[in-house]
MARKE-822381 format. One record per atom (N, C-alpha, C, O): x, y, z; atom name; residue in three letters; residue number from 1. Coordinates in nm, 3 decimals. Example, Ala and Ser with C-alpha at 12.3 -4.5 7.8 and 13.67 -1.06 7.14 Angstrom:
BEGIN
px:1.319; py:-0.569; pz:0.780; name:N; resn:ALA; resi:1
px:1.230; py:-0.450; pz:0.780; name:CA; resn:ALA; resi:1
px:1.320; py:-0.330; pz:0.780; name:C; resn:ALA; resi:1
px:1.424; py:-0.332; pz:0.846; name:O; resn:ALA; resi:1
px:1.285; py:-0.225; pz:0.708; name:N; resn:SER; resi:2
px:1.367; py:-0.106; pz:0.714; name:CA; resn:SER; resi:2
px:1.290; py:0.003; pz:0.787; name:C; resn:SER; resi:2
px:1.341; py:0.114; pz:0.804; name:O; resn:SER; resi:2
END
This chain:
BEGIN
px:0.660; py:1.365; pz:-0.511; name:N; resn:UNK; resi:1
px:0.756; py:1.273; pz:-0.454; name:CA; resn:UNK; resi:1
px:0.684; py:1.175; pz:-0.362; name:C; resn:UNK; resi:1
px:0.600; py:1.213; pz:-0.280; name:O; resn:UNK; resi:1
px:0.719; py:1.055; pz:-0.376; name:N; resn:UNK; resi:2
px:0.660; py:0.941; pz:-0.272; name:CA; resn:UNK; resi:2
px:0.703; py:0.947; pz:-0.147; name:C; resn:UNK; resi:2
px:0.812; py:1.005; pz:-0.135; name:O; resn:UNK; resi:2
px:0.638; py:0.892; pz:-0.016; name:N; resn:UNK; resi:3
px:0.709; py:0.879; pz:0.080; name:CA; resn:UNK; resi:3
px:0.811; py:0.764; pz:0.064; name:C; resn:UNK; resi:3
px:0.823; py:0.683; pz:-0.028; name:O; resn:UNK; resi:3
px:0.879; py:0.777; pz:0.174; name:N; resn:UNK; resi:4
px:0.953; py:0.704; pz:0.167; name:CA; resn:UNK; resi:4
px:0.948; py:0.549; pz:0.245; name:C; resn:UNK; resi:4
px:1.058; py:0.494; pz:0.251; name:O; resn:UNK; resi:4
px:0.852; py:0.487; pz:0.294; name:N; resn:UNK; resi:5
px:0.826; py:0.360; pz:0.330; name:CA; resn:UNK; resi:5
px:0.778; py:0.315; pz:0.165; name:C; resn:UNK; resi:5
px:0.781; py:0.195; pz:0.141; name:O; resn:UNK; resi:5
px:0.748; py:0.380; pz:0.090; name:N; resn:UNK; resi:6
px:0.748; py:0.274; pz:-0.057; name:CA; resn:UNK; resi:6
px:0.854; py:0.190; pz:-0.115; name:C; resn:UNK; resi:6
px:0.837; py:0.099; pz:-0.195; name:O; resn:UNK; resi:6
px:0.971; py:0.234; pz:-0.062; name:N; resn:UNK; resi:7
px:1.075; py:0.176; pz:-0.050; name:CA; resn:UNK; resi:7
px:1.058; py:0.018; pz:-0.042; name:C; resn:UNK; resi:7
px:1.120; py:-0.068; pz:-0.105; name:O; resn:UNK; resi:7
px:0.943; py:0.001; pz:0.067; name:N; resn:UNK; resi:8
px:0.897; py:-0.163; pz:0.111; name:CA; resn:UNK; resi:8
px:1.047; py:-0.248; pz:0.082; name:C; resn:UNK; resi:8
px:1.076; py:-0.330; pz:-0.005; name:O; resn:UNK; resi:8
px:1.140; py:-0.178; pz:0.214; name:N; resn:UNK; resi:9
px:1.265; py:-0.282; pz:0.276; name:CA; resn:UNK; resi:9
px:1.231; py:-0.354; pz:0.369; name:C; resn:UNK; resi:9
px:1.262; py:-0.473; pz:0.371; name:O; resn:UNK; resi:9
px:1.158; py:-0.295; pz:0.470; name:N; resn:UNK; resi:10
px:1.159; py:-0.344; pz:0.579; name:CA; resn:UNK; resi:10
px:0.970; py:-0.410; pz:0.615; name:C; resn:UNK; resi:10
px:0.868; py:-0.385; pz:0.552; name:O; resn:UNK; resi:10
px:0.985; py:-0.485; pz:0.720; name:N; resn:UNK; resi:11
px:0.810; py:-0.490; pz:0.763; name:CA; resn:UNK; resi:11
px:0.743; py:-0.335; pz:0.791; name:C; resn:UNK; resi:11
px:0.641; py:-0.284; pz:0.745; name:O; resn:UNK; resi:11
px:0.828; py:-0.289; pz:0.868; name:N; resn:UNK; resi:12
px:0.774; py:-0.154; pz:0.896; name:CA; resn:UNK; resi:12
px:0.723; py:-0.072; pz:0.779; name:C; resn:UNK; resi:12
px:0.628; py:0.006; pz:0.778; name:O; resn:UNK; resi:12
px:0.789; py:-0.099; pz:0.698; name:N; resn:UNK; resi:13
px:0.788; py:-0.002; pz:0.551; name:CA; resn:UNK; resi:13
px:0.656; py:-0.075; pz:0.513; name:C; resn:UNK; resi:13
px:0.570; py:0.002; pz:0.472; name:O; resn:UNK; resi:13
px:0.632; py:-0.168; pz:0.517; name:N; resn:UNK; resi:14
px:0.495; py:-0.294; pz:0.434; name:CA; resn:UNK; resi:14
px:0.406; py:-0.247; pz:0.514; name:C; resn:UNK; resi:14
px:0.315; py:-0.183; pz:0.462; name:O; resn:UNK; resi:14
px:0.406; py:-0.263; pz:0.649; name:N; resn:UNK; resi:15
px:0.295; py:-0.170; pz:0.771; name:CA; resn:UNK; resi:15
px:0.243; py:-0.056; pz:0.729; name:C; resn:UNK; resi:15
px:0.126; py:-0.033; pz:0.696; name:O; resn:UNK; resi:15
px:0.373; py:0.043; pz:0.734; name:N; resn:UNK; resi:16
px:0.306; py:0.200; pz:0.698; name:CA; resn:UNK; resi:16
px:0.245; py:0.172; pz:0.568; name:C; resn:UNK; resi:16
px:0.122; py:0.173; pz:0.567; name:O; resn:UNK; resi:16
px:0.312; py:0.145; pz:0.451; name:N; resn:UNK; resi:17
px:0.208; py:0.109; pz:0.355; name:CA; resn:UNK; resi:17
px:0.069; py:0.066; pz:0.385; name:C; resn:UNK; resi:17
px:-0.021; py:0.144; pz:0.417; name:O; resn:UNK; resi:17
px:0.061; py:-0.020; pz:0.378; name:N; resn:UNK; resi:18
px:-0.096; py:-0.034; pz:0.408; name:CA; resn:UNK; resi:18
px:-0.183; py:0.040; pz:0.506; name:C; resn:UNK; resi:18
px:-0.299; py:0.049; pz:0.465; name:O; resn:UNK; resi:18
px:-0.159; py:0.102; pz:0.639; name:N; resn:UNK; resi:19
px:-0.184; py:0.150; pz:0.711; name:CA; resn:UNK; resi:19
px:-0.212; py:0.302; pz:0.633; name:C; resn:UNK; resi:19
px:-0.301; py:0.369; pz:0.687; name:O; resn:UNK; resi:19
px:-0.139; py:0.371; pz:0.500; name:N; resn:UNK; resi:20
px:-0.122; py:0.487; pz:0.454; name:CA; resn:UNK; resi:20
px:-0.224; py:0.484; pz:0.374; name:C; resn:UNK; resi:20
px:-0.300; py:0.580; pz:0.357; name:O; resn:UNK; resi:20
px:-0.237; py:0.310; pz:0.287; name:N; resn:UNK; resi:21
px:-0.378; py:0.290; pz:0.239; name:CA; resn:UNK; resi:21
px:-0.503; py:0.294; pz:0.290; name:C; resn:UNK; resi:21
px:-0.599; py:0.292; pz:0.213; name:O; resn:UNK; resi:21
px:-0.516; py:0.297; pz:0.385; name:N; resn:UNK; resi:22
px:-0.624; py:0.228; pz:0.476; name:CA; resn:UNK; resi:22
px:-0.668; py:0.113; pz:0.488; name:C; resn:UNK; resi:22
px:-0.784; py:0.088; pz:0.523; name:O; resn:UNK; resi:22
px:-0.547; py:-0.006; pz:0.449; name:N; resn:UNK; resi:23
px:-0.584; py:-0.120; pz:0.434; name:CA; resn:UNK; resi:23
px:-0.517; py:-0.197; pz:0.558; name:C; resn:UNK; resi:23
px:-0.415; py:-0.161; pz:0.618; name:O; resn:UNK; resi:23
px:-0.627; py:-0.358; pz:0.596; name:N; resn:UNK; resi:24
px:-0.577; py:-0.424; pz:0.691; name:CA; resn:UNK; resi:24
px:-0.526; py:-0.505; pz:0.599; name:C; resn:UNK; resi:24
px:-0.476; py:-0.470; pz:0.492; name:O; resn:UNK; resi:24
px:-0.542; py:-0.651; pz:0.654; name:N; resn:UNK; resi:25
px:-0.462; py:-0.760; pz:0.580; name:CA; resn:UNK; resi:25
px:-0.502; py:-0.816; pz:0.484; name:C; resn:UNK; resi:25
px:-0.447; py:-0.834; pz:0.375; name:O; resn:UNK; resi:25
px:-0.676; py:-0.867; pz:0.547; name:N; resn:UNK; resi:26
px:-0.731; py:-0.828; pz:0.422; name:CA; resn:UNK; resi:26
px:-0.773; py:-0.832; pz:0.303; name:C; resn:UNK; resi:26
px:-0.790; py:-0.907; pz:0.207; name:O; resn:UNK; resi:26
px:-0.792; py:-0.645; pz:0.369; name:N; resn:UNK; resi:27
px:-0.824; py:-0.578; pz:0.197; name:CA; resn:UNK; resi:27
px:-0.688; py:-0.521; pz:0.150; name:C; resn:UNK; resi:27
px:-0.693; py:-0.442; pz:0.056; name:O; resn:UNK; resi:27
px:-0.568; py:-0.551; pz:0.203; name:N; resn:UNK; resi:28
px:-0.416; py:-0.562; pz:0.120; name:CA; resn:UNK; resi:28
px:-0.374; py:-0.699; pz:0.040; name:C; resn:UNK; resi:28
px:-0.283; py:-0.701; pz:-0.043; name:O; resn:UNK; resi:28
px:-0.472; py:-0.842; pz:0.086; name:N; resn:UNK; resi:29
px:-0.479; py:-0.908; pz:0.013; name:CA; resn:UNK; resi:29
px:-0.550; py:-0.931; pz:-0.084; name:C; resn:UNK; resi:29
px:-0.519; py:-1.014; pz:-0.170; name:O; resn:UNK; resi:29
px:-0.673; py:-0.850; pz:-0.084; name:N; resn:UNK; resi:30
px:-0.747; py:-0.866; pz:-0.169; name:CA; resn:UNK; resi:30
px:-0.708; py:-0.749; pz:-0.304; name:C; resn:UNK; resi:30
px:-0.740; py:-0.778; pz:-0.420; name:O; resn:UNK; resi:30
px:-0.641; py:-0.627; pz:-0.273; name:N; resn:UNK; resi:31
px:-0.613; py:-0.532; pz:-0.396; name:CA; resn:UNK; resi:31
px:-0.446; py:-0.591; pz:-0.437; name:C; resn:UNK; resi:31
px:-0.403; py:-0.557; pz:-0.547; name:O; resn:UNK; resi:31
px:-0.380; py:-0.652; pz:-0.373; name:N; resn:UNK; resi:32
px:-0.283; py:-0.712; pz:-0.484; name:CA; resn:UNK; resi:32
px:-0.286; py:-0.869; pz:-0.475; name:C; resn:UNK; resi:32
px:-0.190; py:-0.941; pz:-0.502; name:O; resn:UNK; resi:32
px:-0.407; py:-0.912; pz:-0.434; name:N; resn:UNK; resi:33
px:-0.419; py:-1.057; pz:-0.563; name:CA; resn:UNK; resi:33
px:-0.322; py:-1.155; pz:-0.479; name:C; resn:UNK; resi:33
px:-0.251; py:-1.236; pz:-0.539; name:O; resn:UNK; resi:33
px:-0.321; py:-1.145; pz:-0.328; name:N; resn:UNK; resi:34
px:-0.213; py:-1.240; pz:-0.242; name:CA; resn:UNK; resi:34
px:-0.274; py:-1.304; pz:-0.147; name:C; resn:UNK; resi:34
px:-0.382; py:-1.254; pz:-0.116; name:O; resn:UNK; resi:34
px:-0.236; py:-1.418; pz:-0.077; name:N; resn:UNK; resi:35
px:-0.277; py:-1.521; pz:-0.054; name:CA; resn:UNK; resi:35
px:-0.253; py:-1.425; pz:0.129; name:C; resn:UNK; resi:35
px:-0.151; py:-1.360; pz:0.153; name:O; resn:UNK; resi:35
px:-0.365; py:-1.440; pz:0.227; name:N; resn:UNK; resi:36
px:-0.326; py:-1.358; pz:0.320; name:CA; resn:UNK; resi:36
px:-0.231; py:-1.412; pz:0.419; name:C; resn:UNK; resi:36
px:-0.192; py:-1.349; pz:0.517; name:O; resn:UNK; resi:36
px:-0.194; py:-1.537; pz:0.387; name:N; resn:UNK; resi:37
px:-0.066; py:-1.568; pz:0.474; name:CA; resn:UNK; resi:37
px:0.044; py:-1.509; pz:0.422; name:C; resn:UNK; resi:37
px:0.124; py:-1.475; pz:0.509; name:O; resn:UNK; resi:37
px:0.083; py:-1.480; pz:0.289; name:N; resn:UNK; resi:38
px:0.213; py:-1.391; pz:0.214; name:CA; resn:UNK; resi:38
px:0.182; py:-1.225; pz:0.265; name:C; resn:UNK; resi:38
px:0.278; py:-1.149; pz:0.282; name:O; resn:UNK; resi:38
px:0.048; py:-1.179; pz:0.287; name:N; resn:UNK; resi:39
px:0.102; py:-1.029; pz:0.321; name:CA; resn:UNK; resi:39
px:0.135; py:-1.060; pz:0.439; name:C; resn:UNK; resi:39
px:0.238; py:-0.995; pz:0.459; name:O; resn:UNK; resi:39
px:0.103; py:-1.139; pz:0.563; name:N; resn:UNK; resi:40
px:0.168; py:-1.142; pz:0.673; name:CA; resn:UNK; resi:40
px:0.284; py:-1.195; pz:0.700; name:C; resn:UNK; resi:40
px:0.323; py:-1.201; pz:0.817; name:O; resn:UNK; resi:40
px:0.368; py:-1.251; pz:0.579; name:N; resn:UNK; resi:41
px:0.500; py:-1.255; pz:0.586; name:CA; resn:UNK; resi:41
px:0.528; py:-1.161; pz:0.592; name:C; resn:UNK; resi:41
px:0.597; py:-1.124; pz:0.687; name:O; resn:UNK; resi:41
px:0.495; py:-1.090; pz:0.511; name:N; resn:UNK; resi:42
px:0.586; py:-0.942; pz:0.447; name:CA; resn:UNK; resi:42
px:0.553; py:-0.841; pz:0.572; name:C; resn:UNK; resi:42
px:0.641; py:-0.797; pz:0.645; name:O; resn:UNK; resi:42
px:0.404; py:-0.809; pz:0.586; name:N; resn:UNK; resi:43
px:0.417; py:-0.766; pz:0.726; name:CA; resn:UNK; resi:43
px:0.503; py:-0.788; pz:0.840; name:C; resn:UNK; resi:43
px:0.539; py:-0.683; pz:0.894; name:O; resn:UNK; resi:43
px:0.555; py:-0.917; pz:0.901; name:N; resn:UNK; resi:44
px:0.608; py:-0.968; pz:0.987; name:CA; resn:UNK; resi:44
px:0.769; py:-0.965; pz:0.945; name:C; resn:UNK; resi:44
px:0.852; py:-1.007; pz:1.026; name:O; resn:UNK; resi:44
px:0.810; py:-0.915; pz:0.817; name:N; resn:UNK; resi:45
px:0.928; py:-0.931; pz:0.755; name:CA; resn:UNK; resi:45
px:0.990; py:-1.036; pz:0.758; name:C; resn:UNK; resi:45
px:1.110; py:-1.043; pz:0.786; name:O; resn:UNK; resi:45
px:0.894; py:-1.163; pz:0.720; name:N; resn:UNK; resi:46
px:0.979; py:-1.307; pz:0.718; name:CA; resn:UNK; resi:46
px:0.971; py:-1.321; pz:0.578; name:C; resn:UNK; resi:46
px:1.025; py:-1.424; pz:0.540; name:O; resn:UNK; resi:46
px:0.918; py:-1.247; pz:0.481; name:N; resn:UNK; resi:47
px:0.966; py:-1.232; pz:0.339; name:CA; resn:UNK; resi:47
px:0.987; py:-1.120; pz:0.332; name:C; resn:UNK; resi:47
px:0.933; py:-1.033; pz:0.400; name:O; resn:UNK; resi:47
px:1.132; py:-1.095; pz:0.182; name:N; resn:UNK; resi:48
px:1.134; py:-1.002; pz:0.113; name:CA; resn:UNK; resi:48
px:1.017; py:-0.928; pz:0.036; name:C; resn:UNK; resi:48
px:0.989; py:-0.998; pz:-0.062; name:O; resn:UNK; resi:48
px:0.964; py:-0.851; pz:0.039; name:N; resn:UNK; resi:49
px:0.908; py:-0.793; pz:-0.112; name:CA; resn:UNK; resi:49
px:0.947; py:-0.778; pz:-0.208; name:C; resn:UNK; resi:49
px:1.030; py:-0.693; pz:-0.241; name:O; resn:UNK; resi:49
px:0.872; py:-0.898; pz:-0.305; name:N; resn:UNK; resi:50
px:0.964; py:-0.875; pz:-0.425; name:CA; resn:UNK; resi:50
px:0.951; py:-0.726; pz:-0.522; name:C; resn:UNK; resi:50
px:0.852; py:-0.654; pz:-0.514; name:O; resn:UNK; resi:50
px:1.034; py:-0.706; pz:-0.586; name:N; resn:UNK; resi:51
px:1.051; py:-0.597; pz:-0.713; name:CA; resn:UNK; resi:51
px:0.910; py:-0.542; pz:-0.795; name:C; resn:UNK; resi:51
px:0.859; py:-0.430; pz:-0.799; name:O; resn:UNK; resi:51
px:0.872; py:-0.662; pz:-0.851; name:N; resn:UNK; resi:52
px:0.743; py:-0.631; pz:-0.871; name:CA; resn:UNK; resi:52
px:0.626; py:-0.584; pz:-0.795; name:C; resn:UNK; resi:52
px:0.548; py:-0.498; pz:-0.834; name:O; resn:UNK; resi:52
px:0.618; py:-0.652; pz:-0.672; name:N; resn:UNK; resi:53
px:0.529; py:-0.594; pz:-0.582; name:CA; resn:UNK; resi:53
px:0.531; py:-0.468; pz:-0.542; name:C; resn:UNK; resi:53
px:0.426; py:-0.405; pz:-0.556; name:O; resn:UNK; resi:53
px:0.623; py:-0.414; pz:-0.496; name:N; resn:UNK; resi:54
px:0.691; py:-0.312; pz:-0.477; name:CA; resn:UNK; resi:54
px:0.627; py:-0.200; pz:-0.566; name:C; resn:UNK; resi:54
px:0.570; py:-0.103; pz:-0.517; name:O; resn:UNK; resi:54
px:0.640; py:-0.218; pz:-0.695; name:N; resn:UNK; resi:55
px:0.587; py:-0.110; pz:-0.819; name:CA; resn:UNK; resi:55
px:0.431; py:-0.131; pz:-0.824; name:C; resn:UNK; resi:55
px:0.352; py:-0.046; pz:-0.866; name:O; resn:UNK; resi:55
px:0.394; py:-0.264; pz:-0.771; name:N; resn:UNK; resi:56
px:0.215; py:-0.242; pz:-0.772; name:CA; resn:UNK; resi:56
px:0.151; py:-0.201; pz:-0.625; name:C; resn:UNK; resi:56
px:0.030; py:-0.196; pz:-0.603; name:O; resn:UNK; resi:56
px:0.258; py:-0.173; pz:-0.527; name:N; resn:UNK; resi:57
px:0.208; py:-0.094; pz:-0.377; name:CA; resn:UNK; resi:57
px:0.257; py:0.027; pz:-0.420; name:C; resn:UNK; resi:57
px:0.253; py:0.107; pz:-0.327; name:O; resn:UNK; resi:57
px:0.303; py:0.077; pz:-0.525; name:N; resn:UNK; resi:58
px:0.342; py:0.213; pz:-0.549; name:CA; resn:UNK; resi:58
px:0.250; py:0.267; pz:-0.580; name:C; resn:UNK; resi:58
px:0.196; py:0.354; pz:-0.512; name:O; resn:UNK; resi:58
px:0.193; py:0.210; pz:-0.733; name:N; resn:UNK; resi:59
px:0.103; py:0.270; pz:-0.853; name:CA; resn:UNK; resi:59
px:-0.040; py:0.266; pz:-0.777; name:C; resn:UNK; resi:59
px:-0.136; py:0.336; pz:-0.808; name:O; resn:UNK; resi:59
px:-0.039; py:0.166; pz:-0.664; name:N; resn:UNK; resi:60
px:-0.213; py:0.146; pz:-0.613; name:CA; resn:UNK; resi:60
px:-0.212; py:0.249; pz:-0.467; name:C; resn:UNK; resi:60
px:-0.320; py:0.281; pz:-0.416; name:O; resn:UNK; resi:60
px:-0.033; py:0.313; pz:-0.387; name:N; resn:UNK; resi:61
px:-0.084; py:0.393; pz:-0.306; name:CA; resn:UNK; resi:61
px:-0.071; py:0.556; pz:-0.383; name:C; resn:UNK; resi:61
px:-0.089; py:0.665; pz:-0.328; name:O; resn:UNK; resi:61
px:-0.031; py:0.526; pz:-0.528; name:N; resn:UNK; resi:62
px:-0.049; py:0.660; pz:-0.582; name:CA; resn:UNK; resi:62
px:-0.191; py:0.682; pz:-0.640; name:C; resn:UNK; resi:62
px:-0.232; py:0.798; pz:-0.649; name:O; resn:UNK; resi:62
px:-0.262; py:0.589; pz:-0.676; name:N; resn:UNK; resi:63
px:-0.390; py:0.569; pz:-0.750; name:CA; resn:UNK; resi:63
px:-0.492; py:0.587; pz:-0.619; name:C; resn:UNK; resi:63
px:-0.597; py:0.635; pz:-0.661; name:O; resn:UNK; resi:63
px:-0.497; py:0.571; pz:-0.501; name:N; resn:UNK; resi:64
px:-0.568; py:0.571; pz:-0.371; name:CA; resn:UNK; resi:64
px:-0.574; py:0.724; pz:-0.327; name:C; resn:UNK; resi:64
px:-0.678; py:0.784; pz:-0.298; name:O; resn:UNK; resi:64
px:-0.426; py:0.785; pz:-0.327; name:N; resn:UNK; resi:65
px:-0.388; py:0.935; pz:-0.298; name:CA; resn:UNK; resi:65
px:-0.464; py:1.046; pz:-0.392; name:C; resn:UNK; resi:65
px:-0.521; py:1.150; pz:-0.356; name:O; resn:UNK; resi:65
px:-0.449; py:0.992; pz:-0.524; name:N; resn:UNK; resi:66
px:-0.486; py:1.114; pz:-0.662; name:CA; resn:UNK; resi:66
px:-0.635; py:1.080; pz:-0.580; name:C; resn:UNK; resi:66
px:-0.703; py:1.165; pz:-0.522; name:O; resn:UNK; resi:66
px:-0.663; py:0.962; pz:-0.590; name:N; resn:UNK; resi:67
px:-0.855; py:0.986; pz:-0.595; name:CA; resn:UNK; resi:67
px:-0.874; py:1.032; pz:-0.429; name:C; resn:UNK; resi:67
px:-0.962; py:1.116; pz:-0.413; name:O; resn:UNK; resi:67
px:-0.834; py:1.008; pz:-0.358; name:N; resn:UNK; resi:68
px:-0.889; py:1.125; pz:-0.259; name:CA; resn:UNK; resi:68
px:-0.861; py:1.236; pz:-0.215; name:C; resn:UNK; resi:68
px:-0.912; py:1.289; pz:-0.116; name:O; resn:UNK; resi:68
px:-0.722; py:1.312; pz:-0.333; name:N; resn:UNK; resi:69
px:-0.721; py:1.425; pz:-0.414; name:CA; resn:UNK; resi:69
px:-0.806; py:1.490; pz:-0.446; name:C; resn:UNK; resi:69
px:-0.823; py:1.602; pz:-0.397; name:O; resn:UNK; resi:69
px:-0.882; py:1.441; pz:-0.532; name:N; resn:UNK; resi:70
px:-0.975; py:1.497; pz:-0.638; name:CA; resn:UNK; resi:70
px:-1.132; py:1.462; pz:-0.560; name:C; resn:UNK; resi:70
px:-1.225; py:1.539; pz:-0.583; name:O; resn:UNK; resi:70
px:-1.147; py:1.379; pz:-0.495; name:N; resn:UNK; resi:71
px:-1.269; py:1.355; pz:-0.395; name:CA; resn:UNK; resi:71
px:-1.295; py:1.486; pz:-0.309; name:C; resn:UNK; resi:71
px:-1.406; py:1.539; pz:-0.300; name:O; resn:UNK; resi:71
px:-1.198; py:1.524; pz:-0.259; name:N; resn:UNK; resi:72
px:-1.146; py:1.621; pz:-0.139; name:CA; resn:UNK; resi:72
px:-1.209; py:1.790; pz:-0.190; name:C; resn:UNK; resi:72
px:-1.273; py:1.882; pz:-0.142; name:O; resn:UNK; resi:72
px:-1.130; py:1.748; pz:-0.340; name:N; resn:UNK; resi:73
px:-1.157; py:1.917; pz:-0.450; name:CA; resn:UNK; resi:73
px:-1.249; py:1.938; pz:-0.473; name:C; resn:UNK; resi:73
px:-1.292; py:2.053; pz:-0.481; name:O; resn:UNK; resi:73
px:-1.335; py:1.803; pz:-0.497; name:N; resn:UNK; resi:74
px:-1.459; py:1.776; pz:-0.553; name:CA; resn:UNK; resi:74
px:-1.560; py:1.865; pz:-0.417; name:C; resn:UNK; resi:74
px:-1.600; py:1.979; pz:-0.435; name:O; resn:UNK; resi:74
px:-1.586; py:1.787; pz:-0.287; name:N; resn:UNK; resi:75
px:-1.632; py:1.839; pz:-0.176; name:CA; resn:UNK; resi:75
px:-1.582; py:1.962; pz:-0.134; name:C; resn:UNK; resi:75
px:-1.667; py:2.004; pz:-0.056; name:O; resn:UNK; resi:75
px:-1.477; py:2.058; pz:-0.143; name:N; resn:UNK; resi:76
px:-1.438; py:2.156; pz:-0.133; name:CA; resn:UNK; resi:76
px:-1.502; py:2.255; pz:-0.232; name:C; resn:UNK; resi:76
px:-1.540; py:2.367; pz:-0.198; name:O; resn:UNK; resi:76
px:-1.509; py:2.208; pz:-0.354; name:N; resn:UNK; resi:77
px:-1.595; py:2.312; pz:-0.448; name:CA; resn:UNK; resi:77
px:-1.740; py:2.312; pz:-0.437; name:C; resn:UNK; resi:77
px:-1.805; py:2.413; pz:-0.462; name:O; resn:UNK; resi:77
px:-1.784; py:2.219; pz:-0.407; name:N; resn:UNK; resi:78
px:-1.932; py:2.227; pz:-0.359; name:CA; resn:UNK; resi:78
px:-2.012; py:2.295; pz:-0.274; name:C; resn:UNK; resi:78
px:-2.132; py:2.267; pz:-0.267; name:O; resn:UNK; resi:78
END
């Protein structure tokens, strides 16, 4: 189950996101391909997040999580 700031309603929700990534502004602009004045809308909640975005801060903070999953297992079995 995802947390629940993936939701990305609010700025706060766009914050913890990236912050859950380990990303500043950035390298949140640089892994979804945005111009860094638009993540600091969205940060600042003077834009919506659109729909689409939304599903590519999902799939990239689920793709970030699995691999330091398996990073973690990896150093644990060693």
């Amino acid at each position: 189950m995802s947390p629940s700031f993936l939701v990305l309603e609010t700025a706060e929700d766009f914050s913890a996101w990236m912050q859950a990534c380990g990303f500043d502004v950035k390298e949140t602009a640089l892994w979804l391909d945005l111009p860094l004045t638009l993540v600091s809308l969205y940060q600042r909640g003077e834009v919506k997040v659109p729909l689409r975005l939304k599903l590519k801060c999902q799939a990239l903070f689920e793709k970030i999580t699995d691999e330091k999953q398996h990073s973690s297992r990896w150093f644990l079995k060693s």
